[in-house]
PDB file as gemmi writes it, atoms N, CA and C in Angstrom:
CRYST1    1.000    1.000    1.000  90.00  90.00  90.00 P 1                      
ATOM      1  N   UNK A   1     -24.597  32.860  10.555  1.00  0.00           N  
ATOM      2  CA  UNK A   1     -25.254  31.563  10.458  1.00  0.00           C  
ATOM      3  C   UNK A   1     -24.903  30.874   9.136  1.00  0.00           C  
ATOM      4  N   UNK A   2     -24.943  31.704   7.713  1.00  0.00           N  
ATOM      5  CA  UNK A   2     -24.405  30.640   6.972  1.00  0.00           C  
ATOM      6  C   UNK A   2     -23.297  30.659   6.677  1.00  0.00           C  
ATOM      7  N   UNK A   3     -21.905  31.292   7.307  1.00  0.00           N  
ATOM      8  CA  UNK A   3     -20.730  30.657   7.703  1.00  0.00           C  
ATOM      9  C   UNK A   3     -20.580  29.460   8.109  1.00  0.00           C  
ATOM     10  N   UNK A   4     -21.758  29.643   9.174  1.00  0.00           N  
ATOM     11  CA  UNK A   4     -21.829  27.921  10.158  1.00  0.00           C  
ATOM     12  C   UNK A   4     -22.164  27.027   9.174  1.00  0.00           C  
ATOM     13  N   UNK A   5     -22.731  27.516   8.201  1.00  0.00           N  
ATOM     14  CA  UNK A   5     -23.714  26.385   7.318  1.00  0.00           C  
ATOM     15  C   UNK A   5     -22.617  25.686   6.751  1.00  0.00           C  
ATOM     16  N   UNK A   6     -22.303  26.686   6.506  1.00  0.00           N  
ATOM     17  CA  UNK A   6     -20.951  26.358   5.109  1.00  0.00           C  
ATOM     18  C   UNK A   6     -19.886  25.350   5.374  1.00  0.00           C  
ATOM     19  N   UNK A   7     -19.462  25.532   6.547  1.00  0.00           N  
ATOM     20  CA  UNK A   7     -18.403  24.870   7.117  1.00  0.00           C  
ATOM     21  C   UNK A   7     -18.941  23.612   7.655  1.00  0.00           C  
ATOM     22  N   UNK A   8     -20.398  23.724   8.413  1.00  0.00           N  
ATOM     23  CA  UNK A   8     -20.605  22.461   8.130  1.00  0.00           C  
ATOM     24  C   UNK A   8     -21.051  21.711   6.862  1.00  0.00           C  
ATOM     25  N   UNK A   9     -21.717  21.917   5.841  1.00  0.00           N  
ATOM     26  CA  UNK A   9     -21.454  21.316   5.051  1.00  0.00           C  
ATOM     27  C   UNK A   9     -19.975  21.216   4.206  1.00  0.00           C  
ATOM     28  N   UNK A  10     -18.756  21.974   4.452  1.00  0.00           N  
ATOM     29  CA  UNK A  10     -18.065  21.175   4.038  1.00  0.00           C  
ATOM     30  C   UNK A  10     -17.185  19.932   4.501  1.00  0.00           C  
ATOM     31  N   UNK A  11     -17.286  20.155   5.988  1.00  0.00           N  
ATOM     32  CA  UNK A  11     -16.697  18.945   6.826  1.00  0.00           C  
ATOM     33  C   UNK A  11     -17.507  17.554   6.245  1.00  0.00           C  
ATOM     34  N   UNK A  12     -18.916  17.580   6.456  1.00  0.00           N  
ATOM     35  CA  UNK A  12     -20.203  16.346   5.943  1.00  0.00           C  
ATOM     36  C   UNK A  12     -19.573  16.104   4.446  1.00  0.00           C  
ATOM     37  N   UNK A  13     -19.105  16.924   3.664  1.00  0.00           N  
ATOM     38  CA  UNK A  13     -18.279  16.730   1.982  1.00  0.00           C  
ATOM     39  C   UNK A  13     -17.456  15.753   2.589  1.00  0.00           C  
ATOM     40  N   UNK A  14     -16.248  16.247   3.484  1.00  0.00           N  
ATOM     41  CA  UNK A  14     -14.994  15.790   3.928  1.00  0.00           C  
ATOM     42  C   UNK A  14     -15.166  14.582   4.107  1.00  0.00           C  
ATOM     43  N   UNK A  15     -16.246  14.528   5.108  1.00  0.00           N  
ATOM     44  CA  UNK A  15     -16.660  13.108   5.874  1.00  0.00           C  
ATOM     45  C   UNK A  15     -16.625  12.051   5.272  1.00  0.00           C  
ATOM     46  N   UNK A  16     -17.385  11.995   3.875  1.00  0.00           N  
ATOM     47  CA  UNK A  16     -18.398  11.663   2.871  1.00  0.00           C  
ATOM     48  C   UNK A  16     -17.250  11.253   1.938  1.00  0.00           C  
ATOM     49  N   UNK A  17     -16.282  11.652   1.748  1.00  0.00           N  
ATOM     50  CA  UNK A  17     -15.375  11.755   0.681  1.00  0.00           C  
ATOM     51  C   UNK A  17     -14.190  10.365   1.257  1.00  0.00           C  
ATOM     52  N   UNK A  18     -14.316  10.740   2.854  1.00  0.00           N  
ATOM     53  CA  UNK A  18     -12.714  10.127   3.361  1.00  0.00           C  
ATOM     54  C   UNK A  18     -13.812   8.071   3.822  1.00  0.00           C  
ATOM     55  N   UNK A  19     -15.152   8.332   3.983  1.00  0.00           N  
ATOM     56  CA  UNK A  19     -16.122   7.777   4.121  1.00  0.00           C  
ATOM     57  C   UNK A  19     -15.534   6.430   2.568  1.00  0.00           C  
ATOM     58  N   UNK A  20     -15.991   7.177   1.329  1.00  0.00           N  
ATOM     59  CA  UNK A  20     -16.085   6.807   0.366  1.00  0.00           C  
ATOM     60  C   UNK A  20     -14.706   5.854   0.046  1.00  0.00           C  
ATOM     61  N   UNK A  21     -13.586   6.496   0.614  1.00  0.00           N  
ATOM     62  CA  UNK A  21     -12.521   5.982   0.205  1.00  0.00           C  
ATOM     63  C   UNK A  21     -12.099   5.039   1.059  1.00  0.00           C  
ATOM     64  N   UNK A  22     -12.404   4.807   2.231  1.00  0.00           N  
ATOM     65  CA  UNK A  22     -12.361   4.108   2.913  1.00  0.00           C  
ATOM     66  C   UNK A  22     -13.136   2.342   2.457  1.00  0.00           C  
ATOM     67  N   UNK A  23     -14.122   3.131   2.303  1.00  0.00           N  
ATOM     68  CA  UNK A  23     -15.267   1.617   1.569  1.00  0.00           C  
ATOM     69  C   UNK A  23     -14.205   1.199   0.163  1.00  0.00           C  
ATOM     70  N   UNK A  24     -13.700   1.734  -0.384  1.00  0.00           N  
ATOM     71  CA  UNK A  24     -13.210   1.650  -1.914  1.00  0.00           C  
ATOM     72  C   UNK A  24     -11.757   0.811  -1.496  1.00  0.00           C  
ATOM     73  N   UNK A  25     -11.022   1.132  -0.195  1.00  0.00           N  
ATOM     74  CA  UNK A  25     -10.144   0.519  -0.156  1.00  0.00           C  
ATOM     75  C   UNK A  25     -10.261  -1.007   0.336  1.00  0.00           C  
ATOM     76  N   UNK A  26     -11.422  -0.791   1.302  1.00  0.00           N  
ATOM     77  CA  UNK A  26     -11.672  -2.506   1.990  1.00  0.00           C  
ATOM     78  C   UNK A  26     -12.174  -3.373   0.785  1.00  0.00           C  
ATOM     79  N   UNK A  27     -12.983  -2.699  -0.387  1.00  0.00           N  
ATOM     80  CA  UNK A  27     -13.361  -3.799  -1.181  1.00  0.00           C  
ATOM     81  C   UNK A  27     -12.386  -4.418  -1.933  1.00  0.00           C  
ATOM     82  N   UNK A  28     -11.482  -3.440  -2.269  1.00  0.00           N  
ATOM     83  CA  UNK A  28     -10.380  -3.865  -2.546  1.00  0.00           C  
ATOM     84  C   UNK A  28      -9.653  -4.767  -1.794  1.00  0.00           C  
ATOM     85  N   UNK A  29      -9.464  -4.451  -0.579  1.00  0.00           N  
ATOM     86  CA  UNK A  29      -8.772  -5.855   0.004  1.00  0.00           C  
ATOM     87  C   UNK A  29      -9.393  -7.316  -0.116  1.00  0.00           C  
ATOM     88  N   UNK A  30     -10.518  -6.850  -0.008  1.00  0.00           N  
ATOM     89  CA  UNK A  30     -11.423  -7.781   0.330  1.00  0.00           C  
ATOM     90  C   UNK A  30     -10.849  -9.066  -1.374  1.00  0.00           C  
ATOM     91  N   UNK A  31     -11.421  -8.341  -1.997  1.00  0.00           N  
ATOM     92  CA  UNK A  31     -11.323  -9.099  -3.513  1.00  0.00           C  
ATOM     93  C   UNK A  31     -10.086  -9.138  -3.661  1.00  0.00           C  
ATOM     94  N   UNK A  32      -8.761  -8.615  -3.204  1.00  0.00           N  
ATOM     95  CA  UNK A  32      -7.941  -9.666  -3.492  1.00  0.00           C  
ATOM     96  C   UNK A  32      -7.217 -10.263  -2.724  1.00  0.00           C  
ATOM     97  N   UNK A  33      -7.753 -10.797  -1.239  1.00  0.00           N  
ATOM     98  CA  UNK A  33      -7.947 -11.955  -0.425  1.00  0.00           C  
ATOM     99  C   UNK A  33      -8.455 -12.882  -0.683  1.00  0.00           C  
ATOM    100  N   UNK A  34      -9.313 -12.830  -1.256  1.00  0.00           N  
ATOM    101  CA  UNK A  34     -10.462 -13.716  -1.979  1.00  0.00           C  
ATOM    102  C   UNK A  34      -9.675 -14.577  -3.250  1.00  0.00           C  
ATOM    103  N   UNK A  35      -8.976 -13.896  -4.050  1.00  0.00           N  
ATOM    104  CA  UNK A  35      -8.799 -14.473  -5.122  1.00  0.00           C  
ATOM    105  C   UNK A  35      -7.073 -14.537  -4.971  1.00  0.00           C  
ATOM    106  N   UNK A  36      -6.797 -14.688  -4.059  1.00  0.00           N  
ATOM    107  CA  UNK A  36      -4.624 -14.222  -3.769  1.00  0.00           C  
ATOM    108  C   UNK A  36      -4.408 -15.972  -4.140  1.00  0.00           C  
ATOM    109  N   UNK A  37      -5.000 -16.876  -3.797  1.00  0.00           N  
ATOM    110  CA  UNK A  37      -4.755 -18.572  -4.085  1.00  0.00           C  
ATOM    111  C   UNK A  37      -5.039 -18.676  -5.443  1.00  0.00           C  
ATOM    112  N   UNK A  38      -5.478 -18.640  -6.206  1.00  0.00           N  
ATOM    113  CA  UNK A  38      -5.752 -18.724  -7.418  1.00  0.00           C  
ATOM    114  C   UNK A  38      -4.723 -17.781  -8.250  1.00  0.00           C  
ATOM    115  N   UNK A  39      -4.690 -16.454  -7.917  1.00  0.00           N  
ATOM    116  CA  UNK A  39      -3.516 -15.690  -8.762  1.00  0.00           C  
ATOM    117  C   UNK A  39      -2.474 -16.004  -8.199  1.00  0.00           C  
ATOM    118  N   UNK A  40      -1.859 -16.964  -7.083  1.00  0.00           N  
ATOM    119  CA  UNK A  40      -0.784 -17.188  -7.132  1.00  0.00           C  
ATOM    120  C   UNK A  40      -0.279 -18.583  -7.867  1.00  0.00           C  
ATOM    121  N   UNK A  41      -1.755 -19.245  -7.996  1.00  0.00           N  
ATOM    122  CA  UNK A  41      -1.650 -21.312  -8.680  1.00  0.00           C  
ATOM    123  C   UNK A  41      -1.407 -20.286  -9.941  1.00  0.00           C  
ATOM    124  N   UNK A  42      -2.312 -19.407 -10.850  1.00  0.00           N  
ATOM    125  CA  UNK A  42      -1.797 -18.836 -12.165  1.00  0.00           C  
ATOM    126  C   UNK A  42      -0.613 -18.517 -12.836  1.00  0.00           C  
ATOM    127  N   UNK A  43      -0.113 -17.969 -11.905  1.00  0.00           N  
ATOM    128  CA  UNK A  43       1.328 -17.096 -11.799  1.00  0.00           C  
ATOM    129  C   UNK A  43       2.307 -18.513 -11.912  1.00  0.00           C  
ATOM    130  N   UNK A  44       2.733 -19.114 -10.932  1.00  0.00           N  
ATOM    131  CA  UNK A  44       3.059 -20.654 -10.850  1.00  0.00           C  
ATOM    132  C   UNK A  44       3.363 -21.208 -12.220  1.00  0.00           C  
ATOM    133  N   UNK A  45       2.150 -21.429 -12.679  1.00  0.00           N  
ATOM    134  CA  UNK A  45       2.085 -22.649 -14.004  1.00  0.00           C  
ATOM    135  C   UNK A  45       2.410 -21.254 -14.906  1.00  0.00           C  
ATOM    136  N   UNK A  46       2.083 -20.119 -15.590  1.00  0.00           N  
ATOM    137  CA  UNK A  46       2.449 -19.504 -16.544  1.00  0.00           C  
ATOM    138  C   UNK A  46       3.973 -18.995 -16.342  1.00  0.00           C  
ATOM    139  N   UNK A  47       4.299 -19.151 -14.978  1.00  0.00           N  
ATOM    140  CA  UNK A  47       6.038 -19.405 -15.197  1.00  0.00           C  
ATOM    141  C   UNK A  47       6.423 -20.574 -15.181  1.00  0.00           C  
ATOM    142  N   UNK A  48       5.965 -21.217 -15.364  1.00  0.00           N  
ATOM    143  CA  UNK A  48       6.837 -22.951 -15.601  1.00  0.00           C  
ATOM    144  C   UNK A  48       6.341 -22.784 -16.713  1.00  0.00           C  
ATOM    145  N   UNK A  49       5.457 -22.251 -17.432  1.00  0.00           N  
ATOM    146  CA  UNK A  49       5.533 -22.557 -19.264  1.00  0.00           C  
ATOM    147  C   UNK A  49       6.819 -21.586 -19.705  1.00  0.00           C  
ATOM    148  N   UNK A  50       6.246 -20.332 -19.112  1.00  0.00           N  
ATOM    149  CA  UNK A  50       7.811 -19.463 -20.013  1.00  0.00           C  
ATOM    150  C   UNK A  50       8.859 -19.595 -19.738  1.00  0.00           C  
ATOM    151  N   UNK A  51       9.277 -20.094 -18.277  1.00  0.00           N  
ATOM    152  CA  UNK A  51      10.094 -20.617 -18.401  1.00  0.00           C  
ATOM    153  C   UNK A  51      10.590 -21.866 -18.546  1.00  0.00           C  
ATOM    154  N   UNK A  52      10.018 -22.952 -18.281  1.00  0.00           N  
ATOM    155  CA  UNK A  52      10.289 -24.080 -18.380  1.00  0.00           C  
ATOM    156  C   UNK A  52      10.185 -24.882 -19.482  1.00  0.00           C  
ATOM    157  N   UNK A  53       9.465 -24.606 -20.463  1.00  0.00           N  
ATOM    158  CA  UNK A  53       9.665 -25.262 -22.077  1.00  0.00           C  
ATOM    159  C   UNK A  53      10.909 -24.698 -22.488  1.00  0.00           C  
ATOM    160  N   UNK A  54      11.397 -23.228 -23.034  1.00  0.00           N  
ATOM    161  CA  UNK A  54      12.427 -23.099 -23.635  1.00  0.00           C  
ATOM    162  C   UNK A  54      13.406 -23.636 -22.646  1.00  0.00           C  
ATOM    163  N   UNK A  55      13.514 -24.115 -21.235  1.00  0.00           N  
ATOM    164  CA  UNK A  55      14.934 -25.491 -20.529  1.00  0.00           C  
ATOM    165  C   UNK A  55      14.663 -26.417 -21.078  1.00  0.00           C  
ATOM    166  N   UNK A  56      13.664 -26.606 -21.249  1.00  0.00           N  
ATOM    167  CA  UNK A  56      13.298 -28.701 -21.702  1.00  0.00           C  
ATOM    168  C   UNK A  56      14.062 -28.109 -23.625  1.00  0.00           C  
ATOM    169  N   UNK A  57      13.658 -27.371 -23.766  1.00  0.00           N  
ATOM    170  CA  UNK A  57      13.753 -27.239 -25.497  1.00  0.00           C  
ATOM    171  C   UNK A  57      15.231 -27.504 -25.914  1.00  0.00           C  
ATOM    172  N   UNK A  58      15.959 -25.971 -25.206  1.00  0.00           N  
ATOM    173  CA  UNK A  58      17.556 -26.275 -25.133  1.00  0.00           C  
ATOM    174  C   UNK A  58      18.195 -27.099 -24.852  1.00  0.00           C  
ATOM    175  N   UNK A  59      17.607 -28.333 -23.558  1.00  0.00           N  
ATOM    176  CA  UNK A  59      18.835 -28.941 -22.984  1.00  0.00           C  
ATOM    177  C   UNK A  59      18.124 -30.121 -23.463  1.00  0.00           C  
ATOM    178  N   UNK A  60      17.429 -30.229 -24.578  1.00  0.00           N  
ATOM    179  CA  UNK A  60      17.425 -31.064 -25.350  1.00  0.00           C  
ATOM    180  C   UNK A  60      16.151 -32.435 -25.115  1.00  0.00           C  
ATOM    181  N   UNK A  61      15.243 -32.072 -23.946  1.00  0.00           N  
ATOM    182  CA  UNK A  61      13.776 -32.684 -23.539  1.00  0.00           C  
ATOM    183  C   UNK A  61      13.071 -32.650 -24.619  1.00  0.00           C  
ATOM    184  N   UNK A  62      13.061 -31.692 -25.732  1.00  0.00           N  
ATOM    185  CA  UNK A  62      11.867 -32.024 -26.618  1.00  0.00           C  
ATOM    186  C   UNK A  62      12.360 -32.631 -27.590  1.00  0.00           C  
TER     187      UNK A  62                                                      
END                                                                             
């Protein structure tokens, strides 16, 4: 009988564990669905500064 015990409590661990990671991965999607328009407008403009001032600089815009 506490063979049986055992094994079931470690499957309910298992459960509990694959349970946990499961929730940990959707929130993750979740939040960065949520925010993918905004980190991509970010991304956008902080490459047109690094790159795009030192073109205007060199080819003589500033």
């Amino acid at each position: 009988m506490k063979k049986t015990m055992n094994n079931i409590g470690e499957l309910v661990d298992s459960i509990e564990y694959r349970a946990q990671l499961i929730g940990r991965n959707q929130r993750l999607i979740s939040g960065v669905r949520s925010t993918r328009i905004t980190g991509i407008l970010i991304g956008f403009i902080c490459t047109l500064i690094i790159v795009g001032i030192p073109i205007l600089y060199y080819s003589g815009g500033f």
